[in-house]
C-alpha positions as CSV (number, residue, x, y, z in Angstrom):
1,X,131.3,-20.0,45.2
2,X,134.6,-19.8,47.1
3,X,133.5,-23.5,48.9
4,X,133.3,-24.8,45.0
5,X,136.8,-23.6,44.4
6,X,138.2,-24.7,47.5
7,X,136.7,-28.3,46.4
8,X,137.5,-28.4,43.0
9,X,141.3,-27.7,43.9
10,X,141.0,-30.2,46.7
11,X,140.0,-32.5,44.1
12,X,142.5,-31.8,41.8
13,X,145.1,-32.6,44.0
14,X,144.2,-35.8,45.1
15,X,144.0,-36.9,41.1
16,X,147.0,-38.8,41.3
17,X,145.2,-40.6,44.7
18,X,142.2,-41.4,42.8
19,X,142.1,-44.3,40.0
20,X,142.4,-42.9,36.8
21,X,139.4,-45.6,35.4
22,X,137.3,-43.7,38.3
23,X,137.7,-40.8,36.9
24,X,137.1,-41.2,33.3
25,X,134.1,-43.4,34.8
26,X,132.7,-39.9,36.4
27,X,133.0,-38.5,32.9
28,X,129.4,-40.1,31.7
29,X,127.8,-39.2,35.4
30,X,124.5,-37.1,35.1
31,X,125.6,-34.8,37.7
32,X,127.2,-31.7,35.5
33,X,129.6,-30.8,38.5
34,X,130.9,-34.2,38.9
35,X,132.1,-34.2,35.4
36,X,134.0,-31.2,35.4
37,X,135.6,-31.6,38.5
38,X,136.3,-35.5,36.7
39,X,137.6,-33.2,33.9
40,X,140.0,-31.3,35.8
41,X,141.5,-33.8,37.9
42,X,142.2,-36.0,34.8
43,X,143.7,-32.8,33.5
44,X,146.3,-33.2,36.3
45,X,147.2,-37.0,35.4
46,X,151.6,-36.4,35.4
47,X,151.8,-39.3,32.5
48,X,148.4,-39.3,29.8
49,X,148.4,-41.3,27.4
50,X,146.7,-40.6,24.2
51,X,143.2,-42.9,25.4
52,X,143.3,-40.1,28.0
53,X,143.2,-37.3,25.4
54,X,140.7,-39.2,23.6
55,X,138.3,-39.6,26.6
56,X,138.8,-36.1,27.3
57,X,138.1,-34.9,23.9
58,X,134.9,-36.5,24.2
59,X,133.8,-34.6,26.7
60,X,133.8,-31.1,24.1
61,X,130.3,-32.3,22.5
62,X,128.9,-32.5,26.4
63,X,125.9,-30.8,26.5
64,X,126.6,-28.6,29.2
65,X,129.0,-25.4,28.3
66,X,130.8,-25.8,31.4
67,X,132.1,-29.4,30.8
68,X,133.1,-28.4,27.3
69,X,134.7,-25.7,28.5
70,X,136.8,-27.1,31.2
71,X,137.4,-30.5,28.4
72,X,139.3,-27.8,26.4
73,X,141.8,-26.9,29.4
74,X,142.3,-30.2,30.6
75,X,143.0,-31.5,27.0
76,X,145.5,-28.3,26.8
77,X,147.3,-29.7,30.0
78,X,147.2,-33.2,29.1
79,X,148.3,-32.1,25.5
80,X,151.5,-29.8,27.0
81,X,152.4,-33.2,28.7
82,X,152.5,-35.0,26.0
83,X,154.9,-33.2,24.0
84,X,153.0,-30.5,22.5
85,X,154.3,-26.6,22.7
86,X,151.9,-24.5,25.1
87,X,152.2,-21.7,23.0
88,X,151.8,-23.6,19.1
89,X,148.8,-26.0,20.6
90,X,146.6,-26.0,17.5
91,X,149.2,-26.8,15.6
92,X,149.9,-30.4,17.5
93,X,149.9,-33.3,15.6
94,X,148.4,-35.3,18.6
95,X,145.4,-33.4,18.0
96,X,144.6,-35.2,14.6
97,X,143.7,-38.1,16.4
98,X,141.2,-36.5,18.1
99,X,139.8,-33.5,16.7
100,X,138.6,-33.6,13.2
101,X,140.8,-30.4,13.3
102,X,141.6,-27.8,15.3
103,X,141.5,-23.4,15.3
104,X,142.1,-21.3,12.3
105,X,142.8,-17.4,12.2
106,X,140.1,-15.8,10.1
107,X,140.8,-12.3,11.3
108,X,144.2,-11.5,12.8
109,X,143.9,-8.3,15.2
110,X,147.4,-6.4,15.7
111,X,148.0,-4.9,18.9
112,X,147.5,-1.5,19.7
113,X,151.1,-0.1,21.0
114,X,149.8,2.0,24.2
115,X,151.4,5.5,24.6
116,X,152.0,5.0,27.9
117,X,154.2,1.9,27.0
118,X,155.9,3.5,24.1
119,X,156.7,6.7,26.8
120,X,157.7,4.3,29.3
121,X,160.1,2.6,26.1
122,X,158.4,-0.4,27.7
123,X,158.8,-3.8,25.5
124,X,158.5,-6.9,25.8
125,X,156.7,-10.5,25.3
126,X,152.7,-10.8,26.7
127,X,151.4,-14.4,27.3
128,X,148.0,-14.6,26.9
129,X,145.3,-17.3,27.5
130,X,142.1,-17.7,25.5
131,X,139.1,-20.3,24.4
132,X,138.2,-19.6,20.9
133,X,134.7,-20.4,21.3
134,X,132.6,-22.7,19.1
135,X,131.3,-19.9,17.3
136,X,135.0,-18.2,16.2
137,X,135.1,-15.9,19.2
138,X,137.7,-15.5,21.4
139,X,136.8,-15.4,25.0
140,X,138.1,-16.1,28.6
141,X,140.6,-14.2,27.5
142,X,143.3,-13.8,31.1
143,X,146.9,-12.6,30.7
144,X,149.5,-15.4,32.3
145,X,152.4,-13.1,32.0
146,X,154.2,-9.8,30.7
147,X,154.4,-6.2,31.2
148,X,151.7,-4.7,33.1
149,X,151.9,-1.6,30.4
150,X,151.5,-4.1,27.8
151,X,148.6,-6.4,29.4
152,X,145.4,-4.9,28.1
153,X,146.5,-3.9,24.4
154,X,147.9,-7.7,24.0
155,X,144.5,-8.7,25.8
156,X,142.2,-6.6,23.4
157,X,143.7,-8.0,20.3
158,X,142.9,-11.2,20.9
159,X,139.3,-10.3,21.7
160,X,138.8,-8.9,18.0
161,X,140.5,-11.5,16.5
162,X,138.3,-14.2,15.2
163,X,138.6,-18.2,14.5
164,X,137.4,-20.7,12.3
165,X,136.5,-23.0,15.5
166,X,137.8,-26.6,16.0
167,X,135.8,-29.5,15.3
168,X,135.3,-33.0,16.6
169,X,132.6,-35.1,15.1
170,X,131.6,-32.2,12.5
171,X,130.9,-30.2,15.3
172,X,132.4,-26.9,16.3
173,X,133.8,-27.0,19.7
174,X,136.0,-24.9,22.5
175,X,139.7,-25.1,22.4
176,X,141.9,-23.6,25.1
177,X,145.2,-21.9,23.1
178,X,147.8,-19.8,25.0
179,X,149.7,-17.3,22.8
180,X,152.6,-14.9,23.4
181,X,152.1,-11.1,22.1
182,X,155.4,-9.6,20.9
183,X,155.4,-5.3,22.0
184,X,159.3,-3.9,20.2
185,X,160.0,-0.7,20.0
186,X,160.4,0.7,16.6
């Protein structure tokens, strides 16, 4: 496992090295791997156009979870590049041109305050990142930054949240969305 991650950063860092039309090439190889790690490098490309984002898009109605998966992140990255806020990506109008639309809130979960927190008067902004799943579920839920009093309760609320999922092609599919998680004292 650690050799996998050791090559798949390897390869990410020699994207700008490798031919951009080799790497969307990869993208329809048989080999499962080889299309995620195509996925992430391209992910990594400093100046995407929005071809890129479409090719990349494609790769959400894979048939293997892992590809669609890592498609979502690397059309988050190539998305942030291109002008889009981090924080405010499903509501990107780049995404209109390839998604027939993206994530919806069904079921907003406020955060728990944790007494801990509120004893510590600990405030503060969590950044959170997430895949809302093609069935409305949040998962891979991993705190970027904020408070570690605040981490799990900001964490947990997005896990009983729920989405309407994004499609492409009628399809529900993965999207990647990164959200910050306001804690103020009252």
């Amino acid at each position: 496992m650690i050799l996998r991650v050791i090559a798949l950063v390897l390869l990410a860092a020699s994207a700008s090295a490798q031919g951009q039309e080799e790497l969307l090439a990869r993208l329809t190889s048989s080999n499962e791997t080889e299309r995620a790690e195509a996925l992430i490098a391209l992910g990594r490309v400093p100046d995407p156009d929005i071809d890129l984002l479409i090719a990349v898009s494609d790769r959400l109605l894979d048939p293997a979870e892992s590809v669609r998966i890592t498609a979502a992140y690397s059309m988050a990255g190539l998305a942030g590049k291109m002008g889009c806020k981090l924080e405010a990506l499903a509501d990107c109008k780049l995404f209109t041109r390839v998604l027939d639309r993206t994530p919806r809130v069904v079921k907003k979960v406020p955060p728990k305050y944790p007494e801990e927190a509120k004893r510590a008067r600990e405030q503060g902004r969590v950044v959170v990142e997430f895949v809302v799943a093609p069935d409305g579920a949040v998962t891979r839920v991993r705190v970027v930054d904020g408070s570690p009093f605040l981490r799990e309760a900001a964490a947990e609320s997005l896990r009983q949240s729920k989405y309407e999922p994004a499609r492409k092609g009628g399809e529900p599919v993965p999207f990647a969305m990164l959200q910050a998680i306001t804690f103020k004292m009252k």
